[in-house]
GUVEXLO-182181 format. One record per residue (C-alpha): residue number from 1; residue in three letters; x, y, z. Coordinates in nm, 2 decimals, always signed. Example, Ala and Ser with C-alpha at 12.3 -4.5 7.8 and 13.67 -1.06 7.14 Angstrom:
residues 2
{rec 1,'ALA',{+1.23,-0.45,+0.78}};
{rec 2,'SER',{+1.37,-0.11,+0.71}};
END
This chain:
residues 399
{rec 1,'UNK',{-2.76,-3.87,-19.48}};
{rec 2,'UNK',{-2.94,-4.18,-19.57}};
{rec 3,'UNK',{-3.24,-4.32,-19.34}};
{rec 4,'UNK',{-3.16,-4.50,-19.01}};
{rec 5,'UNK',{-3.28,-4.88,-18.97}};
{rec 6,'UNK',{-3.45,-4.89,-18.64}};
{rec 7,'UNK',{-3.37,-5.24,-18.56}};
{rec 8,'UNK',{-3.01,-5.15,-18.65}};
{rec 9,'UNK',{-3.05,-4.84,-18.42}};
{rec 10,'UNK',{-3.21,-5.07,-18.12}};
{rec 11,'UNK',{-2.95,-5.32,-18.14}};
{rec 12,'UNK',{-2.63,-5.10,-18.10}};
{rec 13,'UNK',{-2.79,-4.84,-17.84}};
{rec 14,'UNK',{-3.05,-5.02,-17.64}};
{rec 15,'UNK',{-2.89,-5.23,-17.35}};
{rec 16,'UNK',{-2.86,-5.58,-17.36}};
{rec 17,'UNK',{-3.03,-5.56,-16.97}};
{rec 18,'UNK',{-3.21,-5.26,-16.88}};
{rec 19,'UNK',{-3.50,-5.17,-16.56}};
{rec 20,'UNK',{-3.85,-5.28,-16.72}};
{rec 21,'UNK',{-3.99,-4.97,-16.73}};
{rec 22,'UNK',{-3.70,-4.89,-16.94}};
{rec 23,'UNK',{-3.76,-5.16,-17.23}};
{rec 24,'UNK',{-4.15,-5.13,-17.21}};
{rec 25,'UNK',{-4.20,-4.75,-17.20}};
{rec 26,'UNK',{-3.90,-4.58,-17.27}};
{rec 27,'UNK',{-3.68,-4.74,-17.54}};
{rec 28,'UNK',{-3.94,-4.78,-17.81}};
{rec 29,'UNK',{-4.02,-4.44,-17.81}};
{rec 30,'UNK',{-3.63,-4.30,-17.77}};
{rec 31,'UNK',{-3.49,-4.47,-18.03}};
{rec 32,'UNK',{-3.78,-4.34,-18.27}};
{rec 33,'UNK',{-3.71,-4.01,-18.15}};
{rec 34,'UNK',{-3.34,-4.08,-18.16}};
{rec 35,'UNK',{-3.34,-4.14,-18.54}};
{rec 36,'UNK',{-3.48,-3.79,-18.59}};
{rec 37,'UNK',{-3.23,-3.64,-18.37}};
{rec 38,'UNK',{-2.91,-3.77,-18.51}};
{rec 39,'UNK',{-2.98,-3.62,-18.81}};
{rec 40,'UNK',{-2.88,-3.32,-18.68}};
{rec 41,'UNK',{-2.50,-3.21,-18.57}};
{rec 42,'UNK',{-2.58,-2.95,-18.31}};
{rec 43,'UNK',{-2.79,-3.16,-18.10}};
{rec 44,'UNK',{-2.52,-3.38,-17.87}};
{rec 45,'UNK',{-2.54,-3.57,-17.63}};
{rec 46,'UNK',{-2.47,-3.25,-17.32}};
{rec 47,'UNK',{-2.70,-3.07,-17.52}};
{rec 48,'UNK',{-3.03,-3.33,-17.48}};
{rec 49,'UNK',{-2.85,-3.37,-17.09}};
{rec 50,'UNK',{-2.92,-3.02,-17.06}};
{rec 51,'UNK',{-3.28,-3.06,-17.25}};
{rec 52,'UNK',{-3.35,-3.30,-17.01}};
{rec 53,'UNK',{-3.26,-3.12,-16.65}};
{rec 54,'UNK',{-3.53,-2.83,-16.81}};
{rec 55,'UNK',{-3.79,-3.04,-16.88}};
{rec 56,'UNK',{-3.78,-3.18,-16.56}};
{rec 57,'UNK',{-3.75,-2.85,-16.35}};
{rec 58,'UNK',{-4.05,-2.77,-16.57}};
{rec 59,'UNK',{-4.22,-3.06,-16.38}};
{rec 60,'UNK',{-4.09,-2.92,-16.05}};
{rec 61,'UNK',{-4.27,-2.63,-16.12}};
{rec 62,'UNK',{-4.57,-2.82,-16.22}};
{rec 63,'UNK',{-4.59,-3.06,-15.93}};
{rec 64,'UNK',{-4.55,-2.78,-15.69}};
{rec 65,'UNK',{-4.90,-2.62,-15.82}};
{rec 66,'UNK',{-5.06,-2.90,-15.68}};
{rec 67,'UNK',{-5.41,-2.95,-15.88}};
{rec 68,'UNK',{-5.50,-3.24,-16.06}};
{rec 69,'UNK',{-5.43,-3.10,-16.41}};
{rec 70,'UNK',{-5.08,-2.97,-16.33}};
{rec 71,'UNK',{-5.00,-3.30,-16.16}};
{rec 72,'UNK',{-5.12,-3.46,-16.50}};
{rec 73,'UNK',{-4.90,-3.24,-16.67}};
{rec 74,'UNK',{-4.62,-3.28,-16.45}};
{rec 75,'UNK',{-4.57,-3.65,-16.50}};
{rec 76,'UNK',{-4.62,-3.64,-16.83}};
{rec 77,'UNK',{-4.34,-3.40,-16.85}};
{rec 78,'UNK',{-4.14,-3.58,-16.65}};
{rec 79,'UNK',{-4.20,-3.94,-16.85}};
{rec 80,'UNK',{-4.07,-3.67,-17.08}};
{rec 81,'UNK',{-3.73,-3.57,-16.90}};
{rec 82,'UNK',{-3.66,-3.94,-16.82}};
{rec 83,'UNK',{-3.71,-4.02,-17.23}};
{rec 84,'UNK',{-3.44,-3.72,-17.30}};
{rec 85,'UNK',{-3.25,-3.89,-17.03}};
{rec 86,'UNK',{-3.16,-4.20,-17.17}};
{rec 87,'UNK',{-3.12,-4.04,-17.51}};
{rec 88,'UNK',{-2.84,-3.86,-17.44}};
{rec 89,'UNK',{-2.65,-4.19,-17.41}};
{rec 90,'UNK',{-2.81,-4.37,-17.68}};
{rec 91,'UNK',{-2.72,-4.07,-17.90}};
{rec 92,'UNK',{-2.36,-4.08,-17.76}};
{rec 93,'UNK',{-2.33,-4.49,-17.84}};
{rec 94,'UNK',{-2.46,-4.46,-18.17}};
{rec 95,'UNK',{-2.25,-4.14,-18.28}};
{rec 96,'UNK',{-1.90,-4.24,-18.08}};
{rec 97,'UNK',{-1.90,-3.88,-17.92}};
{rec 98,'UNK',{-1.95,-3.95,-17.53}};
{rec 99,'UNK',{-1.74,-3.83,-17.30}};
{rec 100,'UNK',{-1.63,-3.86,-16.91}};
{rec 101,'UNK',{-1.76,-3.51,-16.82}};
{rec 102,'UNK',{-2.09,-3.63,-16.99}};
{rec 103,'UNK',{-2.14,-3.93,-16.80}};
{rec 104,'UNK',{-2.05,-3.72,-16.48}};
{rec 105,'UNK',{-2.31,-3.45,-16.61}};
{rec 106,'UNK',{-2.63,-3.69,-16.67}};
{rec 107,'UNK',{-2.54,-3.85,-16.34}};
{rec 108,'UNK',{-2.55,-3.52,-16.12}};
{rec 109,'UNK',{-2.81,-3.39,-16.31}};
{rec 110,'UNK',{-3.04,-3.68,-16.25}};
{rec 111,'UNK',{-3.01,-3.61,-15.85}};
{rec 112,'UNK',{-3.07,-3.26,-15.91}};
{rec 113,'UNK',{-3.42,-3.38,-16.10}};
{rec 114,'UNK',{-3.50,-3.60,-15.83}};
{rec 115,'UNK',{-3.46,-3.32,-15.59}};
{rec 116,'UNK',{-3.64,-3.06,-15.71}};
{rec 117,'UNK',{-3.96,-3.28,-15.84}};
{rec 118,'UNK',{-3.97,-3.44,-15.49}};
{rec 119,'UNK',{-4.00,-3.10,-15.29}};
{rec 120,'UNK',{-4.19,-2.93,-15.51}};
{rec 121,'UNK',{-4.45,-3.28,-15.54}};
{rec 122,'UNK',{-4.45,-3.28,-15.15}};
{rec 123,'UNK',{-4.45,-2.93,-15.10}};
{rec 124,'UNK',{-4.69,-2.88,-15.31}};
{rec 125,'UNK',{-4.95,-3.12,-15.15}};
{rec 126,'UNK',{-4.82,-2.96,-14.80}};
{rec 127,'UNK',{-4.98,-2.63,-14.90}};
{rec 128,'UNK',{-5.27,-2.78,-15.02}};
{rec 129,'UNK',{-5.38,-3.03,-14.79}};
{rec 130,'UNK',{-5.14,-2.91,-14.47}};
{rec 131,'UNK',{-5.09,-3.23,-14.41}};
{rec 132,'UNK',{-4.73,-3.28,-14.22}};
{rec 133,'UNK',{-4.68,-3.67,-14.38}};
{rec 134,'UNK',{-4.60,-3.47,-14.72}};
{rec 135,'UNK',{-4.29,-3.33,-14.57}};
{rec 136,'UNK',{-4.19,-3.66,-14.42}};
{rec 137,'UNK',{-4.25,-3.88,-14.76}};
{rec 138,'UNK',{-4.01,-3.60,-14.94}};
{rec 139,'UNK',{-3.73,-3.65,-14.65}};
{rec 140,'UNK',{-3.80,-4.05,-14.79}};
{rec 141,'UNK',{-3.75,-3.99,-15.11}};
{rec 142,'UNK',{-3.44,-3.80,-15.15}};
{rec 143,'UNK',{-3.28,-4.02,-14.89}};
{rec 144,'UNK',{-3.36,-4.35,-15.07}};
{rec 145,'UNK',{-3.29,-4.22,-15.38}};
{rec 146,'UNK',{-2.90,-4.11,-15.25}};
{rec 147,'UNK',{-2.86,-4.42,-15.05}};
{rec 148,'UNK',{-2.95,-4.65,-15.36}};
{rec 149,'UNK',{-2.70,-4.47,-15.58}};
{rec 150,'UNK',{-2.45,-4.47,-15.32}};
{rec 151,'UNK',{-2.51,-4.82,-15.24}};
{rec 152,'UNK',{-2.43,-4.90,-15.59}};
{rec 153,'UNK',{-2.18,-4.74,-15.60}};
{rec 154,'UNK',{-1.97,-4.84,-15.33}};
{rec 155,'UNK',{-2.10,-5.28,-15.40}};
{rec 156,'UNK',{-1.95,-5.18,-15.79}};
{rec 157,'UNK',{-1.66,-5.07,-15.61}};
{rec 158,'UNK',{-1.59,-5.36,-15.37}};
{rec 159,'UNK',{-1.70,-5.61,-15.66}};
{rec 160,'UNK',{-1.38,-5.41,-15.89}};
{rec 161,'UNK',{-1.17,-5.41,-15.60}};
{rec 162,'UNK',{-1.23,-5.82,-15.54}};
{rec 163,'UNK',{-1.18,-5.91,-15.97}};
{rec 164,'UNK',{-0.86,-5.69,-15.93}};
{rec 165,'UNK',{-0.74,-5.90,-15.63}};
{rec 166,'UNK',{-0.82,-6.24,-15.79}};
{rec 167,'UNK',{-0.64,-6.13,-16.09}};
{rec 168,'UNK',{-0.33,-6.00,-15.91}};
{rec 169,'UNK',{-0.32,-6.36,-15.71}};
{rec 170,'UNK',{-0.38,-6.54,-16.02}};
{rec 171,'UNK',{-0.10,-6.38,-16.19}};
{rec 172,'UNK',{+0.13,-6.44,-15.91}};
{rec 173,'UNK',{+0.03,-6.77,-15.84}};
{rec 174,'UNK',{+0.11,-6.88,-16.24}};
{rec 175,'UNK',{+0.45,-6.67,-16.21}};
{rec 176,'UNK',{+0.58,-6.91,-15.93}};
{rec 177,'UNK',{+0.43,-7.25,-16.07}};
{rec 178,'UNK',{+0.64,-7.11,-16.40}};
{rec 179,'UNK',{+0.92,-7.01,-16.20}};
{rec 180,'UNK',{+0.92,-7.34,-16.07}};
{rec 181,'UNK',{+0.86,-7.51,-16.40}};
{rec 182,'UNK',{+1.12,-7.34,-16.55}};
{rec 183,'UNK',{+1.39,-7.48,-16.31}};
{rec 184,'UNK',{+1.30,-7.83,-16.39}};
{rec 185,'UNK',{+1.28,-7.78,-16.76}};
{rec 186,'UNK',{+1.53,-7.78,-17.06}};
{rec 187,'UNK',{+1.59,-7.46,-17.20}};
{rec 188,'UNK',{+1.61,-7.40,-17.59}};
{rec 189,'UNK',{+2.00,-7.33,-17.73}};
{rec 190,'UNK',{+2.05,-7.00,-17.63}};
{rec 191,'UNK',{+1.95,-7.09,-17.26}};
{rec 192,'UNK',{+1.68,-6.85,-17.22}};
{rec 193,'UNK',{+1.37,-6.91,-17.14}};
{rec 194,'UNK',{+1.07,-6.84,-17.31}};
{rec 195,'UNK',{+0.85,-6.55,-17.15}};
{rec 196,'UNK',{+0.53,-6.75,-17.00}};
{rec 197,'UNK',{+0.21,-6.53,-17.12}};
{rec 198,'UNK',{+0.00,-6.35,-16.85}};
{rec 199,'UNK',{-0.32,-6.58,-16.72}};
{rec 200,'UNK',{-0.66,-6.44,-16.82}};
{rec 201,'UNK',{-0.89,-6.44,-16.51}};
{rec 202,'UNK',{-1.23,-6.53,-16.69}};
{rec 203,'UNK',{-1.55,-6.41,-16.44}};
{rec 204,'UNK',{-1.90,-6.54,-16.47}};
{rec 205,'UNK',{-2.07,-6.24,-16.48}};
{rec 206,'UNK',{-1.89,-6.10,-16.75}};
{rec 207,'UNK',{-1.97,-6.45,-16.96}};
{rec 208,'UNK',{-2.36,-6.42,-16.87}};
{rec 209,'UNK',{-2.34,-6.03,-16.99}};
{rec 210,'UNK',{-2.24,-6.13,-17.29}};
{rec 211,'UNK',{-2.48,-6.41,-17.33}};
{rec 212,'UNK',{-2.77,-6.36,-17.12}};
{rec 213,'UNK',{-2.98,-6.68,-17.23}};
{rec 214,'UNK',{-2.70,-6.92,-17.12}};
{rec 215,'UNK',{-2.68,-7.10,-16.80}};
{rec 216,'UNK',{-2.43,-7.03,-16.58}};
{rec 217,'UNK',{-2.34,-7.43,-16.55}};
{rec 218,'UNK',{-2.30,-7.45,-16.95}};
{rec 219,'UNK',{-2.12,-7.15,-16.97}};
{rec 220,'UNK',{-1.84,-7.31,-16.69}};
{rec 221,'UNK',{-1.83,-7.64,-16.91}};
{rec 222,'UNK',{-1.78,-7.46,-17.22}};
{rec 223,'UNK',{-1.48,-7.21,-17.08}};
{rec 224,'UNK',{-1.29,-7.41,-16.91}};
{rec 225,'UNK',{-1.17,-7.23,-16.52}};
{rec 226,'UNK',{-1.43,-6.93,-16.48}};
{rec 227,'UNK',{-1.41,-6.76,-16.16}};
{rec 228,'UNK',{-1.75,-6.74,-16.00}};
{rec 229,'UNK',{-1.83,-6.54,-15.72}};
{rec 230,'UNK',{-2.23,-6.60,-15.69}};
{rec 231,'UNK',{-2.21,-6.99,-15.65}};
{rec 232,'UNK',{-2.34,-6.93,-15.29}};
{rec 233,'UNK',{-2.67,-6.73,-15.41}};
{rec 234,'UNK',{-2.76,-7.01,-15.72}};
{rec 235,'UNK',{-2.70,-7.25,-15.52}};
{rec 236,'UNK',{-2.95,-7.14,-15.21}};
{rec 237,'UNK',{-3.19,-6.99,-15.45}};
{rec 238,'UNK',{-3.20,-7.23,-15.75}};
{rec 239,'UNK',{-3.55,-7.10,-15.90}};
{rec 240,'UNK',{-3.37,-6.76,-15.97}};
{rec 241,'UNK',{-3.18,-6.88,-16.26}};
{rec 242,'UNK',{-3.50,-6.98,-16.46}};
{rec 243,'UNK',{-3.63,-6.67,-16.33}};
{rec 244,'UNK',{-3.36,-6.42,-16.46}};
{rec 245,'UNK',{-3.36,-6.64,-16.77}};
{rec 246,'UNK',{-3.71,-6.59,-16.85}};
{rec 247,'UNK',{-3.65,-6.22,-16.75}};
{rec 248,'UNK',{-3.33,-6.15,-17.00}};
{rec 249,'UNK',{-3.53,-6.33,-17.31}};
{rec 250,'UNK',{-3.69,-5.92,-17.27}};
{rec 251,'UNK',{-3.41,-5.78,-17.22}};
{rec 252,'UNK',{-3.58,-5.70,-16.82}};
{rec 253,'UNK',{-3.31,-5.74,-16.52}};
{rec 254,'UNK',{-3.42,-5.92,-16.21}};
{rec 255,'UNK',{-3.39,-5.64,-16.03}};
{rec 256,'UNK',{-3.73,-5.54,-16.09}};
{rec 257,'UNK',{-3.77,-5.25,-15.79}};
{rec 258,'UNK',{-3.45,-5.01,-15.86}};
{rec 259,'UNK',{-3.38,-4.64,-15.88}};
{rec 260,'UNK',{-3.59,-4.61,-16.17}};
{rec 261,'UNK',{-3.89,-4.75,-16.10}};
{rec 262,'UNK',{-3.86,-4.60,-15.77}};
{rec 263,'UNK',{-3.89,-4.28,-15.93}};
{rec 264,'UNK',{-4.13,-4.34,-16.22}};
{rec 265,'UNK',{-4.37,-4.47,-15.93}};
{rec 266,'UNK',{-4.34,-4.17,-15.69}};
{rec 267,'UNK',{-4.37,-3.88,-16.04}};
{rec 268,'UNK',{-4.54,-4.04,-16.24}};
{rec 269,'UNK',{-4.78,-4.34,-16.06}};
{rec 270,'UNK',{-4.81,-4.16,-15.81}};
{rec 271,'UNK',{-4.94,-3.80,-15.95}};
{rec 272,'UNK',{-5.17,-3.99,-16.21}};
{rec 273,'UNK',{-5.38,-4.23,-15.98}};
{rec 274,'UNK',{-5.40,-3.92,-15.73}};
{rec 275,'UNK',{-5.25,-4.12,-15.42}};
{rec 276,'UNK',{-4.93,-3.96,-15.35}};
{rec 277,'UNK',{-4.87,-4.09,-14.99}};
{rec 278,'UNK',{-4.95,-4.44,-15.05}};
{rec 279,'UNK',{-4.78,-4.48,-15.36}};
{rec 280,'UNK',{-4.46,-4.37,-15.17}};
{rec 281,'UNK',{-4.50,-4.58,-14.94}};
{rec 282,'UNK',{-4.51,-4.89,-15.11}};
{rec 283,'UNK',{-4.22,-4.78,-15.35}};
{rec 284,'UNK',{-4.01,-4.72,-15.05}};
{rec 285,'UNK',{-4.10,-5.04,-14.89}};
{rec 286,'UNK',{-4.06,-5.28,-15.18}};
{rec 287,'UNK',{-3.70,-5.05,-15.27}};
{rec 288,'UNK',{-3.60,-5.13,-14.95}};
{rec 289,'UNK',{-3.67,-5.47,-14.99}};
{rec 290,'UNK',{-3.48,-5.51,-15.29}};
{rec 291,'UNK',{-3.18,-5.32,-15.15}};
{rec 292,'UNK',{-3.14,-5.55,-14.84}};
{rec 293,'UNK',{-3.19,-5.87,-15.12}};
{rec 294,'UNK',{-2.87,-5.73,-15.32}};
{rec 295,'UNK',{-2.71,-5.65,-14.99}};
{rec 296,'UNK',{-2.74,-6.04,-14.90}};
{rec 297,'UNK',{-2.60,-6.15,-15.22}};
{rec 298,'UNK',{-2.34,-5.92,-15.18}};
{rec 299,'UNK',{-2.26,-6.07,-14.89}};
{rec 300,'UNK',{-2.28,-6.39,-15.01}};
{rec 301,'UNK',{-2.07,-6.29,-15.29}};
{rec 302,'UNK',{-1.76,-6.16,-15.03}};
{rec 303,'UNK',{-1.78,-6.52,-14.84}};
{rec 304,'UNK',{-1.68,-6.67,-15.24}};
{rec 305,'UNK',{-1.45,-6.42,-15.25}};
{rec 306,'UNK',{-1.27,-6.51,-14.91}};
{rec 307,'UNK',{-1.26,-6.88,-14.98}};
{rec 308,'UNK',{-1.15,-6.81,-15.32}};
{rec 309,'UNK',{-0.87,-6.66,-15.23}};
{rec 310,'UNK',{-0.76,-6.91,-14.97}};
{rec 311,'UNK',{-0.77,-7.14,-15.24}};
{rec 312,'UNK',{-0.53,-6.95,-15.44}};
{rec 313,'UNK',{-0.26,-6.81,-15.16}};
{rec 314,'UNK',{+0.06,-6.94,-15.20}};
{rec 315,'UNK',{+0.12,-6.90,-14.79}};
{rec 316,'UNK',{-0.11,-6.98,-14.51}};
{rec 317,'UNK',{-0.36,-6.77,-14.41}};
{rec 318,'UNK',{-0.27,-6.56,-14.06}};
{rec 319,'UNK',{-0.63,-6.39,-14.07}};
{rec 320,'UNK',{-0.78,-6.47,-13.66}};
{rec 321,'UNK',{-0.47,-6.54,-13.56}};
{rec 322,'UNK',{-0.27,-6.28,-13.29}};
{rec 323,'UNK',{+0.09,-6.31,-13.39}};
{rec 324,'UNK',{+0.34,-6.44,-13.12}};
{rec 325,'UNK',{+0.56,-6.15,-13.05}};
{rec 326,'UNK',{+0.27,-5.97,-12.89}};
{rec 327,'UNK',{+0.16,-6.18,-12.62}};
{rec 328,'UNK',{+0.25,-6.14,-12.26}};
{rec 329,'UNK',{+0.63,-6.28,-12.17}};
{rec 330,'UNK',{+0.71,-6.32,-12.51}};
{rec 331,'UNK',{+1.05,-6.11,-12.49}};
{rec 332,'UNK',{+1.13,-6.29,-12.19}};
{rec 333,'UNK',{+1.12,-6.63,-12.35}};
{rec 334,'UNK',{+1.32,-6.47,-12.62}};
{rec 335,'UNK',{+1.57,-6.34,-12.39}};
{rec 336,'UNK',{+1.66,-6.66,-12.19}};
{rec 337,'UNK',{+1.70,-6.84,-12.54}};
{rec 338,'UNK',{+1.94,-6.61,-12.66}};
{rec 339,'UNK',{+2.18,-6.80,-12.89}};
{rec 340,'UNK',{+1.98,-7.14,-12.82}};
{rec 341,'UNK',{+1.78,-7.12,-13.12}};
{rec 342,'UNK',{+1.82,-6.97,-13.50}};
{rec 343,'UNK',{+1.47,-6.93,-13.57}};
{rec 344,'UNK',{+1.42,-6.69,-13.25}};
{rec 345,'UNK',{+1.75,-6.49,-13.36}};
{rec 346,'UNK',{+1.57,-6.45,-13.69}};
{rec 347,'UNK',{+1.23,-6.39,-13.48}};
{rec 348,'UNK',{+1.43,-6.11,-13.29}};
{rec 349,'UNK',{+1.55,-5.95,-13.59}};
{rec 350,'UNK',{+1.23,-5.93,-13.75}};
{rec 351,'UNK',{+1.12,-5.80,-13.41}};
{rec 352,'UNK',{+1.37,-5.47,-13.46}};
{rec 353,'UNK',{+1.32,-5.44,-13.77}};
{rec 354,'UNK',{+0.93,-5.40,-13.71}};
{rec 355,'UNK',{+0.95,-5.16,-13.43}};
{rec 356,'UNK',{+1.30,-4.95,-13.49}};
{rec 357,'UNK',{+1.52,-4.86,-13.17}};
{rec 358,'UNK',{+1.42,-4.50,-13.06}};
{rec 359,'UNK',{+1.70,-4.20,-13.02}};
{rec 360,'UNK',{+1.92,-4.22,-12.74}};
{rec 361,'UNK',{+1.85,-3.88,-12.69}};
{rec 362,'UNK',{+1.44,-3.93,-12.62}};
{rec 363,'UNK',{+1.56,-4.13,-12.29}};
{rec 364,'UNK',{+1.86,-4.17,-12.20}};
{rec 365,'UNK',{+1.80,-4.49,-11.96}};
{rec 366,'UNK',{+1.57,-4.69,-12.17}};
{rec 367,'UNK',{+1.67,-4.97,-12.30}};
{rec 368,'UNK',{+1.49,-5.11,-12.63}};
{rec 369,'UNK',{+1.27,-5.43,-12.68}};
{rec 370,'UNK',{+1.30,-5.68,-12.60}};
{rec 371,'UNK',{+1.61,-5.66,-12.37}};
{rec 372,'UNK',{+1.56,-5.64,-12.00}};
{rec 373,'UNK',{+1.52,-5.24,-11.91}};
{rec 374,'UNK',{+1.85,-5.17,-11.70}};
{rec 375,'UNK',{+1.81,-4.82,-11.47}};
{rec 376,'UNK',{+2.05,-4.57,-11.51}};
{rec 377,'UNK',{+2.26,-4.40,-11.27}};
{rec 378,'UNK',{+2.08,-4.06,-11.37}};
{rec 379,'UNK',{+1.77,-4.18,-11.30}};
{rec 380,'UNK',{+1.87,-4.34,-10.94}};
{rec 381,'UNK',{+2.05,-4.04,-10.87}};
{rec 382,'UNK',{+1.65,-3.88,-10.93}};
{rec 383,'UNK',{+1.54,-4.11,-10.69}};
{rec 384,'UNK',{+1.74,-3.96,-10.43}};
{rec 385,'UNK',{+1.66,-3.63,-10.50}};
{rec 386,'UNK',{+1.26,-3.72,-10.45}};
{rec 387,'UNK',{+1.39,-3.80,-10.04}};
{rec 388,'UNK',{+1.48,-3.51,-9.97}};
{rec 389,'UNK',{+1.24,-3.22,-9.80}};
{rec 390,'UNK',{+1.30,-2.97,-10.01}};
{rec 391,'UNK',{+1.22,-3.17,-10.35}};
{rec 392,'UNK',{+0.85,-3.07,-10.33}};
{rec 393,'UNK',{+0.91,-2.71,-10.16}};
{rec 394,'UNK',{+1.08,-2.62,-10.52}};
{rec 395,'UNK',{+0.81,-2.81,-10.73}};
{rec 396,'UNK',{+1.08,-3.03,-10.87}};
{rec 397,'UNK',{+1.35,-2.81,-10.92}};
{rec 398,'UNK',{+1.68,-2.81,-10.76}};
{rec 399,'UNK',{+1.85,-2.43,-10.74}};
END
């Protein structure tokens, strides 16, 4: 096997965007070790997964000794783990050999890293120094490392679910202006019509991930109608396209505070410079402060979303709006117009249809919406039957 170009290797397995302490620390020395790896058939990509949950137990069991030396050691092992980490997938890009069990693998084995180093880090210090806070900072830790995972998550979810929508709307919409079209135009000899080809929904997003030193403005001029769903947040924030710009020229995402330099700061920062509780402190604090920052643009992301989609509906919008048939005297109204008016015969029919007619043999005196409820002679004969003195005596039965 001849020798790997490392440039060649860095273009095709390093992200295009990636955390910074990704790009500074990690990549240049994974792809190096990468090259040496892929050499070899038996290492793959669960294999250095595997590797990689090891070394990082082994910096559990470091951290949880608690001296200065095995702290050392601990978060150089765990730089360590992280490195194996991300060379699992590099080593799966550049060989064509990943799978879906892998990706679920590196993922659960990543939570189980973070859980083990943060108790035995905190626990550690707790048997050391007694100090209570320890416990407290590794509650912190393993919460805010689930809830920003889950978080993104269930926003990559949503942010599916809205492109699938758009798309479905899109492609309906063009179905009935070409339905439409079709009835006003001439067809070819045989009279059929040609099949109208499928619209292609182009996003923003997926336009700046594929070239990251574009504006987003240039990008919309050169491809025509591009769906964009974070108009709101460029708009209100105008400085952050220059910033990201300048950010992506590195290959650096603006999200400068996320999952993983939450964790290189609290097992490897933190353990180095000897300030464990402070460290975790301002890692949680400026986490949190980036979570609730992609939370707003989130948001503002849904209100595009909504008014995109009212743009595109073929019907009017009944969103706010209480529909007639359920306020107070509306069956009434209906009633006394019987036969007046087609559109409340159709009203009543979609009425029945909505809420069925229940068995006759569930009540045998009711009478169904929206007709007038009529008693029956069973229940007035009933009636009479509650008179009489001995009603009571027999709790409610008559011998």
């Amino acid at each position: 096997m001849g020798k790997l170009s490392l440039r060649a290797v860095q273009k095709l397995t390093c992200k295009k965007r990636d955390a910074w302490w990704t790009v500074l620390l990690v990549d240049p020395v994974a792809t190096r070790m990468l090259i040496g790896m892929a050499k070899f058939k038996f290492i793959t990509p669960n294999r250095v997964t595997w590797s990689a949950l090891f070394v990082g137990l082994g910096s559990a069991y470091y951290f949880l000794k608690g001296d200065t030396w095995s702290l050392v050691i601990g978060a150089a092992l765990y730089h360590l783990s992280f490195i194996l980490d991300c060379i699992d997938g590099k080593l799966a890009r550049l060989k064509g050999n990943g799978t879906v069990f892998g990706g679920w693998l590196d993922y659960v084995f990543d939570r189980i890293r973070v859980l083990f180093c943060a108790l035995a880090l905190m626990g550690g210090q707790y048997l050391r120094t007694h100090n209570e806070l320890y416990l407290l900072a590794a509650l912190a830790v393993v919460f805010l490392d689930m809830l920003r995972y889950v978080d993104a998550l269930q926003i990559y979810k949503m942010r599916m679910s809205m492109r699938l929508k758009i798309e479905k709307v899109t492609q309906e919409r063009k179905a009935l202006e070409d339905e439409l079209a079709e009835q006003r135009a001439v067809t070819d000899a045989w009279n059929t019509p040609v099949a109208p080809e499928p619209p292609k929904v182009v996003f923003i997003e997926d336009l700046l991930r594929e070239n990251p030193g574009v504006e987003a403005e240039v990008l919309k001029q050169q491809s025509g109608d591009v769906v964009d769903l974070h108009a709101q947040f460029r708009h209100r924030f105008p400085w952050y396209t220059r910033f990201r710009q300048a950010l992506l020229r590195s290959r650096i995402r603006p999200h400068l505070i996320s999952g993983i330099e939450f964790q290189m700061f609290i097992f490897i920062v933190a353990p180095l410079i000897g300030e464990i509780l402070w460290t975790t402190a301002v890692s949680a604090a400026a986490l949190g402060l980036f979570e609730l920052v992609i939370m707003y643009k989130f948001w503002l992301s849904t209100r595009d979303f909504t008014r995109l989609m009212d743009k595109l509906a073929t019907a009017p919008s009944n969103a706010g709006v209480i529909a007639e048939h359920l306020h107070r005297g509306r069956h009434r109204r209906a009633g006394e117009a019987d036969g007046a008016d087609d559109a409340a015969e159709e009203q009543r029919a979609v009425l029945v249809q909505q809420f069925p007619l229940p068995e006759r043999d569930d009540d045998l005196g009711f009478q169904p919406y929206p007709q007038p409820y009529v008693p029956h002679a069973q229940d007035i004969e009933t009636q009479q039957l509650r008179t009489l003195p001995y009603w009571a005596e027999s709790e409610g039965s008559v011998r």
